[in-house]
N, C-alpha and C positions, 0 to 999 in steps of 0.2 A: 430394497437393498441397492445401494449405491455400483455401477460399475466399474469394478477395480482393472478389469482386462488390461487398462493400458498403461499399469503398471509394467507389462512384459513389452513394452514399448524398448527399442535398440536405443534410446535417449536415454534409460536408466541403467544403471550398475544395483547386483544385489542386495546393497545399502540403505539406498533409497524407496526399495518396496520394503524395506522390513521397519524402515521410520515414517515411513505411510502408514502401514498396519498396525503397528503401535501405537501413531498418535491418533487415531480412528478409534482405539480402543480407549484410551485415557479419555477422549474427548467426551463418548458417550457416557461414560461412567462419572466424570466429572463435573462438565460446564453446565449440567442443567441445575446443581449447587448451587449456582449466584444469582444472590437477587439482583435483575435490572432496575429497579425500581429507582433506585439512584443513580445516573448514569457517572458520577465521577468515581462513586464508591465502589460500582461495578467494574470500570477500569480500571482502578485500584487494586480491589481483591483478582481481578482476571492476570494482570501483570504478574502479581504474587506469585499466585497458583504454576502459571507458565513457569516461573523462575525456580519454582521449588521444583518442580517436577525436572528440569531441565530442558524444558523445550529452547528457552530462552539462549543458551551459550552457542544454538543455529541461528540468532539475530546478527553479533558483530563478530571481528575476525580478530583474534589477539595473538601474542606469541608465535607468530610468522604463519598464521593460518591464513585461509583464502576463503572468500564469502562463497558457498556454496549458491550457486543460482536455482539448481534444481530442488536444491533443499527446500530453500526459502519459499519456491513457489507450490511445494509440495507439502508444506505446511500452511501457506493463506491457503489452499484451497482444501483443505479439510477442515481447520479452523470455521473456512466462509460455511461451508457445508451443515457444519453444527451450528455455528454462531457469528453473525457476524460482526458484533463487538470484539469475541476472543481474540476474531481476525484482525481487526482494527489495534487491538492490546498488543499482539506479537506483531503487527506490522513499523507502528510508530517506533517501538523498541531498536528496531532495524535502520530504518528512514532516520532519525533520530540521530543515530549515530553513525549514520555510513561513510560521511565526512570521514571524521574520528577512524575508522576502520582502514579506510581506503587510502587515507593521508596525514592522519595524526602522527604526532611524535610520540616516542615510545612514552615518554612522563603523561601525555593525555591518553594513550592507550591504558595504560599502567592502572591512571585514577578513575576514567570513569567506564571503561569494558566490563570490567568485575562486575562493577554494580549494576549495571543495564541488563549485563547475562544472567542475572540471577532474582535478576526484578526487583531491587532493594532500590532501585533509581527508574523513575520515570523518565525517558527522553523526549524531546518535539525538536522538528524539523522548522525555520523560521525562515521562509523565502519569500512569500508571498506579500504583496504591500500595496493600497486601496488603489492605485492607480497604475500598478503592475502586476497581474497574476500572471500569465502565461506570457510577456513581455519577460523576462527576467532581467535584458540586458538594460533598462528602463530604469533600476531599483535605484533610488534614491532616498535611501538611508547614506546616511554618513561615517564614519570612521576615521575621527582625527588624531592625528599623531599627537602625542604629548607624553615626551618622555621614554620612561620605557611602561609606557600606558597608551592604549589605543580611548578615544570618547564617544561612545555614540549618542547616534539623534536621528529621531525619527520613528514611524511606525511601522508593524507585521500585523497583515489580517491573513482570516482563516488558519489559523495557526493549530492543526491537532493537538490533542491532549495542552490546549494553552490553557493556563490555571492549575494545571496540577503537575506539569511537568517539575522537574528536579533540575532536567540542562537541558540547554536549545544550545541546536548549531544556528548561526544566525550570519546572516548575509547581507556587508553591508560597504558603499562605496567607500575606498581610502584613494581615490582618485590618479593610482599610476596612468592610464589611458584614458580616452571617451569610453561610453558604453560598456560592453561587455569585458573591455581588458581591466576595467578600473576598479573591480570588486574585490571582497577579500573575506573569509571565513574565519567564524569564533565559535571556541567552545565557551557557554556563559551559564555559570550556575544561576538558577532560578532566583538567588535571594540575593543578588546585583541591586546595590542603591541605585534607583535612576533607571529600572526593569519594573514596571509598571503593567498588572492587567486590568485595561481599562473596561473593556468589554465582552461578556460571554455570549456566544453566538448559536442559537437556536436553532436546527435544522428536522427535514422532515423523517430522519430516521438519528437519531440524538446518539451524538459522538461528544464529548470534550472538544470545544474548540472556544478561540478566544482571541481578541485584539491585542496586540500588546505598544507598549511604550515607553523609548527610549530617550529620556531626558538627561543629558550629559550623562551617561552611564559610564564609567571607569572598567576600563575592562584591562587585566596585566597584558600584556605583549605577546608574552609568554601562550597564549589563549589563542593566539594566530593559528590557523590550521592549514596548511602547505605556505606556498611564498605569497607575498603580498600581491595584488593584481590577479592570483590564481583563482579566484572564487568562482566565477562563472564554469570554468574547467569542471571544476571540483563538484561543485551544483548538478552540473550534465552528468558527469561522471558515475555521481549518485543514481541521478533519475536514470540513467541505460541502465545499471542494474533492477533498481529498486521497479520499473516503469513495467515489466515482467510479468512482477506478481504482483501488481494489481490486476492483470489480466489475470490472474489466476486466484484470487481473489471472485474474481467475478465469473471463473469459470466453474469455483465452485458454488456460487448463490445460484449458477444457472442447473446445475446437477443435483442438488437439491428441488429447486422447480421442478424435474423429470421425473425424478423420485416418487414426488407428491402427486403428481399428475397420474402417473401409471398406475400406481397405488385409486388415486381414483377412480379412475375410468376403468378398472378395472371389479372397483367394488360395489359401484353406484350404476344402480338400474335404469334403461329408460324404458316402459312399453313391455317389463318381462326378461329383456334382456342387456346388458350386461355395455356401460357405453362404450366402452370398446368395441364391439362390432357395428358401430358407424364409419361408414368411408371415410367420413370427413373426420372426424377427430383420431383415426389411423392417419391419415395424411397432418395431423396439427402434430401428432406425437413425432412421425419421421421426420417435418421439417426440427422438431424441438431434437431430435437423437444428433440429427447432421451437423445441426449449428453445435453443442455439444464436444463433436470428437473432432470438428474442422477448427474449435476454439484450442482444445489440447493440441493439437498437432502444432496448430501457432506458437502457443505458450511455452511447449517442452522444445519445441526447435531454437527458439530465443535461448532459453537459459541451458539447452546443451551446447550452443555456441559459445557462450561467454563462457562454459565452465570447461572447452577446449582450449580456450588459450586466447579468443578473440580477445582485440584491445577495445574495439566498443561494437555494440551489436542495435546502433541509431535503428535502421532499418527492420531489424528481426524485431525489437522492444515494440516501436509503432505501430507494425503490420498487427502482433500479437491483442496491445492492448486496446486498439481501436477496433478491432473485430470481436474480441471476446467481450467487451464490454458494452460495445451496439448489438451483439445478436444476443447476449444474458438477459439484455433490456426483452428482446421479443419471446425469446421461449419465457422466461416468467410474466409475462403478458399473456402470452399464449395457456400458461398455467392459471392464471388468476380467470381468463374464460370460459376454460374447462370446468372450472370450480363451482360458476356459477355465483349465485351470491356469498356462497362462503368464503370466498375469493380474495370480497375486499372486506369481510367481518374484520374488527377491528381485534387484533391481538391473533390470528390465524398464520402461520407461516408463511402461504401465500402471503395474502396483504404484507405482510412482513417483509418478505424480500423483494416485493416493488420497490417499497420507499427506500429499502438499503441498495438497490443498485443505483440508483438514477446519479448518485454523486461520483459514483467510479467513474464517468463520461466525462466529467469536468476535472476532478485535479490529479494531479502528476501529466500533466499535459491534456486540454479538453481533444475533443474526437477531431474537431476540424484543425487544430495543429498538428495532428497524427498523420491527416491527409494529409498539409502542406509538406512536412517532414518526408512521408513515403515521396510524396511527386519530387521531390528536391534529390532524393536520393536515386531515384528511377532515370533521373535526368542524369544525375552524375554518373550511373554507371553505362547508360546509352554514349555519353560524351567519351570515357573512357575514363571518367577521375577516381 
């Protein structure tokens, strides 16, 4: 049984443990329902599900509401816990349209919030581009004026849920500054003449992802999301929120690990007795319990500052997801050992949630821009800025 204790954490309000509890309990009773077997169809049906049940109306913020942080990351880590495709279903939902939530106009609030809360619309996030991933101020897509129509040109890779998405925000130069001031943000339904997916992309724990491509694409004006030049802002803006709960996300694939682990070594003999009572895997369990609750304290400190009023939480986000996401990598390492060969049996849990963390280290910011980010910041407030 999963450790709830720190639910009673000063981070939360009595709200938040009782939509923990709740969706802990849907979760079990539900998501072992869909078959993976097809990974689009399974996002698919998982979106649905979320949307029926109302998990989904915790993804965006509509009608002067405000993105709950704690929520969000208290839902990927029970999501990640059970499944972590559901996790990946209610996260794009979110990422997807955070733009939209954070900076949309009330008519793009209006048209596509409903549908994303209620999972009748697929959303994807569209930043990433072959020769800028973590560069963002780099991107060189284009957005040309014409009219009261924006054009684009150019390519998005790694693009989640691409191919089955409904609308992408998408991020693309209209050239007001150099670099980072010259970007600018669209909401773009999927079935855009000149919104091309050229390519579906393959990984070693299978999400929906996909290349796409932008051949003179007409996009209305009206599609703009904050002022022109704003995108990079808007882009960051996202990722501090959103950057969170990947961390928590990966705090819950690593609380599952512990889970599993305990549960073992507590029911698998060696010699007569019981492998628990070896030093050594006493000592693998506490370093796996430490990294665990030093991962939550990261992650609920991040998103109880944002949901106090900070204007961005750079600092708290990086520390969060760069530490929750490097030590989830060791404790379910550390669990896949303990296991022994059943560890990396193909279709086991364990093995399972190897191959689903390894990609939370690389996007919404990889580990080593997390470091550069924290020293940048460490520096800044040594200097006094």
């Amino acid at each position: 049984m999963a450790d709830r204790t720190f639910l009673d954490w000063p981070f939360f309000e009595p709200h938040h443990k009782t939509l923990a509890q709740e969706l802990d309990l849907w979760a079990a009773r539900h998501l072992g329902d869909i078959d993976h077997g097809d990974t689009d169809a399974a996002c698919r049906a998982l979106v649905a599900a979320l949307g029926e049940a109302g998990w989904l109306r915790h993804s965006g913020a509509a009608d002067g509401e405000t993105l709950d942080v704690r929520t969000l990351c208290l839902i990927r880590e029970t999501l990640a816990r059970h499944d972590g495709l559901a996790d990946f279903a209610f996260a794009m939902q979110g990422l997807g349209t955070g733009a939209i939530s954070l900076f949309g106009t009330e008519s793009q609030k209006a048209e596509w919030l409903p549908l994303t809360r209620s999972g009748k619309a697929i959303s994807a996030f569209a930043l990433t581009e072959p020769q800028s991933g973590s560069d963002v101020a780099n991107s060189t897509m284009t957005a040309r004026r014409d009219g009261d129509h924006f054009v684009l040109n150019g390519e998005k890779t790694w693009i989640s849920n691409g191919g089955i998405a409904d609308v992408y925000t998408a991020f693309a130069r209209t050239g007001e500054a150099p670099g980072a001031k010259g970007l600018s943000a669209f909401v773009l339904p999927a079935d855009l003449p000149g919104l091309d997916v050229v390519e579906r992309l393959q990984t070693i724990a299978p999400h929906p992802l996909a290349t796409l491509r932008f051949s003179e694409c007409r996009v209305p004006a009206a599609n703009l999301i904050g002022a022109p030049g704003a995108g990079f802002r808007i882009a960051m803006s996202v990722l501090d929120v959103f950057r969170s709960t990947v961390a928590a996300a990966a705090l819950g694939f690593a609380r599952r690990a512990l889970d599993e682990t305990l549960t073992r070594v507590t029911t698998r003999e060696v010699q007569g007795a019981p492998l628990f009572d070896l030093q050594l895997v006493q000592g693998h369990i506490a370093d796996m319990a430490l990294d665990v609750d030093a991962a939550a304290l990261l992650v609920y400190r991040a998103a109880w500052t944002k949901d106090s009023g900070a204007p961005r939480i750079t600092r708290e986000a990086a520390m969060a997801k760069l530490f929750a996401t490097d030590h989830a990598q060791q404790v379910i390492d550390k669990a896949v050992q303990l296991h022994g060969g059943d560890g990396v049996k193909s279709g086991e849990i364990t093995e399972r949630l190897y191959r689903e963390i390894r990609a939370l280290r690389i996007y919404e910011g990889a580990s080593d821009v997390q470091r550069v980010v924290i020293a940048r910041q460490a520096l800044g407030l040594h200097q006094g800025g």
